[in-house]
DRENRODREN-516549 format. One record per atom (N, C-alpha, C): y negated, z negated, x negated. Coordinates in steps of 0.05 Angstrom, whole numbers, plus 32768, in hexadecimal, padded with zeros to 4 digits. Layout:
% DRENRODREN-516549
YZX ...
% end
This chain:
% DRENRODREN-516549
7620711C70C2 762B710B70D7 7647711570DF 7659710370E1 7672710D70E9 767B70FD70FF 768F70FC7114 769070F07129 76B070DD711C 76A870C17127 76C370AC7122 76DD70C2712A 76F370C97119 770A70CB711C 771A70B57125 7712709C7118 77277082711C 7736708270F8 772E706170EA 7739706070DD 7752705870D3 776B704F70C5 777D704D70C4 7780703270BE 776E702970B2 7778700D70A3 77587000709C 77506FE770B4 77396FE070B3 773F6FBF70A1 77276FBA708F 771D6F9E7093 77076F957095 770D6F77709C 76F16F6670AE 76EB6F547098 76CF6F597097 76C86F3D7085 76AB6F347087 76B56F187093 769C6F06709D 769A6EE77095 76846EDF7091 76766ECB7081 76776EBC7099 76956EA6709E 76946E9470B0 76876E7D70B2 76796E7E7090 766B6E6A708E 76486E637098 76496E84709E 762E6E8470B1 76316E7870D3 760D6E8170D9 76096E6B70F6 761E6E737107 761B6E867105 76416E937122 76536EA37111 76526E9D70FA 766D6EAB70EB 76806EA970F0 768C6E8D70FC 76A96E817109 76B36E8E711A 769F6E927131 76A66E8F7148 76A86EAE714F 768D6EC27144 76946EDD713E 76AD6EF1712F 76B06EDB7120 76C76EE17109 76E96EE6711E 76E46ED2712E 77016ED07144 76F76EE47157 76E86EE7715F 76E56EF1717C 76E36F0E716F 76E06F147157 76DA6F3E7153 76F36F3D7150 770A6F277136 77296F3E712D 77376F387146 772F6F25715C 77406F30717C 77376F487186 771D6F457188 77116F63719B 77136F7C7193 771F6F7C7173 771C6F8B716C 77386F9D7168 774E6F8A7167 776D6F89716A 776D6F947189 77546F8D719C 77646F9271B6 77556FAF71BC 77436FB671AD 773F6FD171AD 774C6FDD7198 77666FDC718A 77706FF07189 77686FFC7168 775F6FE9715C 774E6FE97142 77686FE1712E 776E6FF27122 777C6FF27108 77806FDD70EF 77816FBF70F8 776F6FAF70E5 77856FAC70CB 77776FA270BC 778B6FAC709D 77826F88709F 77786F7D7084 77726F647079 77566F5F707F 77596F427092 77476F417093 77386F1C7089 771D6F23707E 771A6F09706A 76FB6EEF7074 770D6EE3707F 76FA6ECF708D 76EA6EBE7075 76D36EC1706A 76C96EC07056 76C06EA0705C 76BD6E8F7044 76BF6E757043 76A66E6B7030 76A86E87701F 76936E85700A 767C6E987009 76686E95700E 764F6EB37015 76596EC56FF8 76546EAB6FE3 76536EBF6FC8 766E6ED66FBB 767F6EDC6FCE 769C6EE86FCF 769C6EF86FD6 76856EFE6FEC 76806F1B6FF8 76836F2B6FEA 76706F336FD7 76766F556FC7 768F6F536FB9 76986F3B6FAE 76BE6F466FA5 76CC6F496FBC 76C66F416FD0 76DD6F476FE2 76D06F616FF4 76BB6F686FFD 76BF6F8B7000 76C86F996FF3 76C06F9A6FD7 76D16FA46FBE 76E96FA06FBC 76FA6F946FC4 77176F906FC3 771C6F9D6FDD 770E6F9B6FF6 77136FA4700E 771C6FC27005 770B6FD26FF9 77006FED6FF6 771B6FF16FE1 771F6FE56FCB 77366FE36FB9 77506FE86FC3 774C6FD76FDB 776E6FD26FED 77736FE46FFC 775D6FFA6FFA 77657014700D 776070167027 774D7005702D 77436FFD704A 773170177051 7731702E705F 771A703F7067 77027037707E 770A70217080 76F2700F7089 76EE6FFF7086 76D26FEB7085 76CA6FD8707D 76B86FCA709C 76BE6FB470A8 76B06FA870B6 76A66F9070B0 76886F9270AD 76816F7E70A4 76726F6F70B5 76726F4B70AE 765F6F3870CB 76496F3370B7 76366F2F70C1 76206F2670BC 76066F3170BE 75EC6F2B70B2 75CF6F2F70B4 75CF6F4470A6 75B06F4C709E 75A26F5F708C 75A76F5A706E 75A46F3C7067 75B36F34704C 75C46F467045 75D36F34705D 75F66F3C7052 76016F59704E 75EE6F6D7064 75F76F857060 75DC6F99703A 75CE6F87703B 75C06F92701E 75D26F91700B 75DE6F7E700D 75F76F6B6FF1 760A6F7D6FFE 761F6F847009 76326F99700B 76306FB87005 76116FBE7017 76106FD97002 760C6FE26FF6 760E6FD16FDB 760B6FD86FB9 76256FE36FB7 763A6FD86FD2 765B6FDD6FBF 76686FF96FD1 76536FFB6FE8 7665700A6FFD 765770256FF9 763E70276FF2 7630703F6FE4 763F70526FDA 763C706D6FE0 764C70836FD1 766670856FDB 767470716FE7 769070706FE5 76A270816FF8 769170827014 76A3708D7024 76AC707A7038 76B07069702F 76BD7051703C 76A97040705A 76AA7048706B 76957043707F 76957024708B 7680701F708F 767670027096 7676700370B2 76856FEA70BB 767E6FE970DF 76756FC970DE 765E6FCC70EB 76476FAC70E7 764E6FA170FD 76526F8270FD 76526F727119 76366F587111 76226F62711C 76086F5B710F 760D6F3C711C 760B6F2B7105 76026F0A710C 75F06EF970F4 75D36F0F70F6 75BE6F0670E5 75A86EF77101 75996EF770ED 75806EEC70F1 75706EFC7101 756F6F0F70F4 755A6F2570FA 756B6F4B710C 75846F4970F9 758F6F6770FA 75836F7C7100 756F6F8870EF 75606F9B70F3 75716FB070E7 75816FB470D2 75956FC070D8 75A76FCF70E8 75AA6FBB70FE 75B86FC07113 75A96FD17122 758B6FC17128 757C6FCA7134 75736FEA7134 75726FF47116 756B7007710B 7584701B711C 759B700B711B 75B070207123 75BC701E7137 75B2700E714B 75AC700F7178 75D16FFF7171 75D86FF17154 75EF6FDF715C 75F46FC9716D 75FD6FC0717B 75F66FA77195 76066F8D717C 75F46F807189 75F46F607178 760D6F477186 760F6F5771A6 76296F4571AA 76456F4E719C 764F6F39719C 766A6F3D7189 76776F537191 76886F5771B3 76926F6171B3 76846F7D71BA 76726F8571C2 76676F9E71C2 765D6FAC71AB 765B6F9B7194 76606FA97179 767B6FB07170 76986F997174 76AB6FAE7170 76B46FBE7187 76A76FC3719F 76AF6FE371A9 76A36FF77196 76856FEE718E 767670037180 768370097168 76956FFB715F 76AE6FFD7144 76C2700E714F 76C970087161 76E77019716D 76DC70317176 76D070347185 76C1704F7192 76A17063718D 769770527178 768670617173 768B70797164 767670847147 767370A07139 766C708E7121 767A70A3710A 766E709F70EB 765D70AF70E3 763F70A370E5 762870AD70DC 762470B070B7 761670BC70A8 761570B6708F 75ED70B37090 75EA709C7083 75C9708C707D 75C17092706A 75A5708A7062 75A4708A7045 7599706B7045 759870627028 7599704D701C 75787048700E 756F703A7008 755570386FF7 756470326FE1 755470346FC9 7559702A6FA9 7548701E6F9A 754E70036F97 75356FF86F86 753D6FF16F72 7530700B6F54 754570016F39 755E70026F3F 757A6FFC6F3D 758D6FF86F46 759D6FEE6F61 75896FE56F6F 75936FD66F89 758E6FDC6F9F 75A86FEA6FAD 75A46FF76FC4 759C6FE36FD4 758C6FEA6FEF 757F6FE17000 757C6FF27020 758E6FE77039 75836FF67053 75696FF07059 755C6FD6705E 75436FDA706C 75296FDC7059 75226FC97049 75076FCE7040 75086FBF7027 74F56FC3700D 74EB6FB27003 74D26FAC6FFD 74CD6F996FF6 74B36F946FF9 74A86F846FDF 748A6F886FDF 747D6F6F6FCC 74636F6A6FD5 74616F4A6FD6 744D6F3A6FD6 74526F276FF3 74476F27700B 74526F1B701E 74686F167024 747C6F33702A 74996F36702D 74A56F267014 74A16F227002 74AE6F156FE4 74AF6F016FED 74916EE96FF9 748A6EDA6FFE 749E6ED17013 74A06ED77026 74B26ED87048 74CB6ED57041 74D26EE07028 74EB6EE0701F 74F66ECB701B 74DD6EBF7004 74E26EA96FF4 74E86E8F700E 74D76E8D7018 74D56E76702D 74EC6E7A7044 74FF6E8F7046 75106E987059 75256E897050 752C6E6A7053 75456E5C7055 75516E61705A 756B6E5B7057 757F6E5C7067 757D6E3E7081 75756E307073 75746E137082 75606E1E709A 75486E2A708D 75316E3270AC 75446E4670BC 75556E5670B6 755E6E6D70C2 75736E5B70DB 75826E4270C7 759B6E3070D8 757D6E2470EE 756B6E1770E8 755F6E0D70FA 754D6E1A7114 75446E2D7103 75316E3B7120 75386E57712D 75526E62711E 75566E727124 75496E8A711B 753D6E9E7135 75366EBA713E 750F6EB1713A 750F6E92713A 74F26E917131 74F46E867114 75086E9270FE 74FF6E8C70E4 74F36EA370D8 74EF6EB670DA 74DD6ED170D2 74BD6ECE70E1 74BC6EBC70F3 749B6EB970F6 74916E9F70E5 74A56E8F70EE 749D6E7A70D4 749B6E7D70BA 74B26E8E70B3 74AA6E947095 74986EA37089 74946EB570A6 74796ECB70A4 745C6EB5709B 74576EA270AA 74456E9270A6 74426E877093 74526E7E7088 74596E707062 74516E837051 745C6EA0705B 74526EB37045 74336EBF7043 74296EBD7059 74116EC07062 74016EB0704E 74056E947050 73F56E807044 73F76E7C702C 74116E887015 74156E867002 74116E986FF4 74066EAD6FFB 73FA6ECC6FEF 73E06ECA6FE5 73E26ED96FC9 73CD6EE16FC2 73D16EF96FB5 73AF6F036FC0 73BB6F296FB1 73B56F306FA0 73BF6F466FA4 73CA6F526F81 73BC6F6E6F82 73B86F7B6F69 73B56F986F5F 73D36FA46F5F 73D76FC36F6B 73EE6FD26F62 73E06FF16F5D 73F86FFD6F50 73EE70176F4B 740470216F60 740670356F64 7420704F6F6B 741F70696F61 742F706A6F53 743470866F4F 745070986F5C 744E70B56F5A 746770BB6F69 747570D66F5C 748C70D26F4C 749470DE6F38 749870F36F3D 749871066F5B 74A271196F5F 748A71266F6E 747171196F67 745471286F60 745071316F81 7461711F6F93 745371286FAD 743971166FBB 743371096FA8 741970F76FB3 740B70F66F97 73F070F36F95 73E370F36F83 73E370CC6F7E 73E670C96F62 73E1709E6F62 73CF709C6F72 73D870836F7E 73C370706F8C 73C170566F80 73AE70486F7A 73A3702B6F6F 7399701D6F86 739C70026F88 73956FF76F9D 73886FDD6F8A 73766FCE6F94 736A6FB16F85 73716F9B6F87 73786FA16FA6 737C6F856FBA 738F6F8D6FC8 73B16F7D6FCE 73C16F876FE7 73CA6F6F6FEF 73D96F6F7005 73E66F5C700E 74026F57700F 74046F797008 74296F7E7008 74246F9F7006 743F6F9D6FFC 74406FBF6FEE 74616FBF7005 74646FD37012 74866FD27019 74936FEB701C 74B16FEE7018 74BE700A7008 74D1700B702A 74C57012703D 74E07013704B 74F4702A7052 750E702C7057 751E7041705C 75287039707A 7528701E7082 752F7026709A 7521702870AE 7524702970CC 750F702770E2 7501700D70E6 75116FF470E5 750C6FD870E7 750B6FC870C7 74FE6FB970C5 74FC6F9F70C2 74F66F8570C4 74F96F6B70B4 74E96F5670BD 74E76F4A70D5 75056F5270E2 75066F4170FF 74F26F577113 74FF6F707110 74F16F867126 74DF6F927122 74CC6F8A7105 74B26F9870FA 74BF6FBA70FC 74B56FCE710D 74B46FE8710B 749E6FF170F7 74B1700270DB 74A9700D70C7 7490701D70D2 7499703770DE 7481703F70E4 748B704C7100 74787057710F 747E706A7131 749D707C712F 749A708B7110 74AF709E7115 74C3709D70FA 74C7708570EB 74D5707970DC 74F7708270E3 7506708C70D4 7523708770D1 7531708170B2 7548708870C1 7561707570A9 7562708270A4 756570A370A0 756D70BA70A1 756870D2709C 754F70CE7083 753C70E7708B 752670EF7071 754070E07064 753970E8703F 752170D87036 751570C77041 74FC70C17032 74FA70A9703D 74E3709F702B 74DB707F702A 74CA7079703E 74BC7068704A 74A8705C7058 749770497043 7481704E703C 747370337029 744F703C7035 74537021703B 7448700C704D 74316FFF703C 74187004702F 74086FF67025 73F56FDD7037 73F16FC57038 73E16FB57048 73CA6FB07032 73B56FB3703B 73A16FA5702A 73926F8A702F 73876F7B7015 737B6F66701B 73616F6A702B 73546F557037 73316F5A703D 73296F457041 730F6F43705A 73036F2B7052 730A6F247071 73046F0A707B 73176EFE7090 73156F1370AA 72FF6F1D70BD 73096F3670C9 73226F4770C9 73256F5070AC 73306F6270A8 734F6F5770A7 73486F38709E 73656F2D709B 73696F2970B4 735F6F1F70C6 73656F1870E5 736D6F3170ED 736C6F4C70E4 73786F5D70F4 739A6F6770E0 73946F6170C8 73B46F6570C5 73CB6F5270CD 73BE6F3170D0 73CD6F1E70E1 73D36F2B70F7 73BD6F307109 73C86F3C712D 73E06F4B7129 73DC6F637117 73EF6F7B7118 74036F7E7102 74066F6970FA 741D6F6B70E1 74376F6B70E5 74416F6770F9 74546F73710E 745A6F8D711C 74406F9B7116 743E6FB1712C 74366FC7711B 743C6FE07125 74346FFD711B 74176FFB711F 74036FF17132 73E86FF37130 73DA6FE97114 73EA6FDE7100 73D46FDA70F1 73DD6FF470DF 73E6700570E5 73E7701E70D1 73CC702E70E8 73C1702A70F4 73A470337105 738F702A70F4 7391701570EB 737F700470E0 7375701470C6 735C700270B0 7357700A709E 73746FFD7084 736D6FE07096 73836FCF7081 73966FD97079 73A16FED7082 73C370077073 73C4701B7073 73DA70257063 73D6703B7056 73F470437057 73F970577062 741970637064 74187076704F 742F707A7046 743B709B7034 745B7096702D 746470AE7043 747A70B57033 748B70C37028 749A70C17016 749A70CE7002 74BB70CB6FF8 74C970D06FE9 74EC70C86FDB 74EB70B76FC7 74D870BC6FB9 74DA70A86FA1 74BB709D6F98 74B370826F90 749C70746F8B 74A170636F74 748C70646F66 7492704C6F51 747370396F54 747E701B6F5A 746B70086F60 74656FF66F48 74496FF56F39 74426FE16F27 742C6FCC6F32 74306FB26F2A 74206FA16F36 740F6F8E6F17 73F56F826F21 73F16F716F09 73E66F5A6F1A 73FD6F3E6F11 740D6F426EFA 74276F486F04 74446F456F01 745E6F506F10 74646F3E6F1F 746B6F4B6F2E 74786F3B6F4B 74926F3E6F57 74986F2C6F62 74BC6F306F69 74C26F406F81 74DC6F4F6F7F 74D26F606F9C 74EB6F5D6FAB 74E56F586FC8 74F16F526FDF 75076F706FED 75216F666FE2 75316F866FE6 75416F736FFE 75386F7F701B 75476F787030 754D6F587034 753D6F46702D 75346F257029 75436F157018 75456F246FFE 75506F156FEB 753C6F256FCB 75336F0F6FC3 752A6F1B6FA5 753C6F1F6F94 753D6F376F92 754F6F466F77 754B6F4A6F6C 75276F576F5D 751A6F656F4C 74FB6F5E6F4F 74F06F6D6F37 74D26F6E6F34 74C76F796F33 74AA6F856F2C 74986F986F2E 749B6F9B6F09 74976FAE6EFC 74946FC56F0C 74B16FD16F12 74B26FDF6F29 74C46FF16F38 74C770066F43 74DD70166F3D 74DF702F6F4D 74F470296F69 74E3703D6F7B 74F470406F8F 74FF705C6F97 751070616FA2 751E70806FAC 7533707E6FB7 752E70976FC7 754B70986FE1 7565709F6FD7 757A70906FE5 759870936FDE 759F70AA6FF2 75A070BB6FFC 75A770CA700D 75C570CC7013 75C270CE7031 75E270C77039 75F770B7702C 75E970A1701F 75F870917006 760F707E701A 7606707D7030 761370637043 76247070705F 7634706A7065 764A7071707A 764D705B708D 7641705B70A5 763D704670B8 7650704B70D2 764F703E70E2 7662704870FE 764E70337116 7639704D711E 762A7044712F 762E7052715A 762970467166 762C704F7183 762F706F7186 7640707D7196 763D7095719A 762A70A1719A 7612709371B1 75FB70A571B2 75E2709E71A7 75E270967190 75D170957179 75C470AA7175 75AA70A97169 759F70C07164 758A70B0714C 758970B7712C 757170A97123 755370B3712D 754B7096712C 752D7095713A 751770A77124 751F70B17118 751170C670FE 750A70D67100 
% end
């Protein structure tokens, strides 16, 4: 962890084409000009699918910072490019969910995220890895895949902060379970086989899923994975992973099963698509493992990870 110096030459780049992209997009490069923020080029995005060339050009153009607008998406899809680099990310969260943010006590109003840009500290995170694709909060398979799938953009424009319970419910009803194995290459858990699950999930950060807390003492920060086994049962048993599938109590339960660990490799029969931060990128079978300090963030002074 190193403390913000102040960078020399910032840019902003936000997806105006999202629900407050417009209107966020104006109100951060003023607030952010009137605090005193260094702004270099900044790229009012028109097109979602432009994002990773234009961080990448951001980072190209010599920008030592990167501010980026948007959700949990948007920040999964940027840090494939900002990874390793040095080049630090300052978030002005305008998702759905921002457990991201959440993960990192960033404030969701516009302009109290760019003070948290101008005056906060450069922390360094670690990243998850699935196969190739970095990931902050979690991935998942079977439900979460499911939640994914059904996670519109159209439900997200319409209901908002209640499209993660809605789509929770879609995925609920559209599940059926599966066999996985686990093994763990670096021989700190003996395999585990399961018959029946409901969802297998790889998380690295504190939050996901619209506030789902990974586990009691979960961080960003702290070299290792969170994975989250749910199992199937018979309706009892399912009535109690419904209640608590939101909540750390169902790791009390029989229905789950915590371990964690840096690296896991997940097989399923038959393969399944897996949910890296609410977008399917990949399939089973998969490895997962920690990026350590792979990511450079600029979170509130008095941060502390929850780890």
């Amino acid at each position: 962890m190193s403390t913000n110096g102040g960078a020399n030459r910032v840019a902003v780049v936000v997806n105006t084409l999202s629900r407050t992209g417009s209107i966020a997009y104006t109100q951060a490069v003023r607030a952010l000009d009137e605090l005193g923020v260094p702004l270099g080029t900044t790229y009012p995005l028109k097109d979602p699918a432009r994002l990773v060339e234009t961080v990448r050009a951001a980072i190209d153009e010599e920008h030592d910072l990167v501010v980026i607008g948007g959700g949990d998406g948007t920040i999964s899809s940027v840090v494939d490019v900002l990874a390793h680099t040095g080049v630090p990310m300052g978030l002005l969260p305008l998702g759905t969910a921002n457990d991201f943010a959440r993960t990192l006590e960033i404030p969701t109003e516009t302009e109290k995220a760019c003070e948290t840009i101008a005056r906060g500290k450069v922390v360094d995170i670690d990243l998850g890895l699935c196969g190739n694709n970095y990931y902050a909060n979690r991935a998942s398979v079977g439900i979460g895949a499911n939640v994914a799938n059904a996670m519109s953009p159209r439900l997200k424009k319409t209901v908002g902060s209640l499209a993660y319970p809605v789509a929770s419910a879609k995925g609920f009803l559209r599940h059926r379970p599966f066999p996985a194995r686990l093994t763990f290459p670096d021989g700190d858990h003996p395999t585990k086989e399961f018959n029946s699950l409901l969802q297998v999930s790889v998380a690295n950060g504190r939050y996901f899923g619209g506030g789902q807390l990974a586990v009691p003492d979960s961080g960003i920060d702290d070299s290792t994975l969170d994975v989250t086994v749910i199992k199937h049962g018979n309706i009892r048993e399912l009535t109690t992973v419904v209640r608590n599938f939101k909540s750390t109590r169902l790791l009390e339960t029989d229905q789950a099963e915590h371990i964690r660990t840096r690296r896991v490799r997940l097989e399923t029969t038959p393969n399944m698509p897996i949910n890296v931060d609410g977008e399917l990128v990949a399939g089973t079978p998969g490895e997962f493992s920690v990026a350590r300090n792979a990511l450079h963030v600029i979170v509130p002074r008095d941060w502390v990870d929850g780890g």
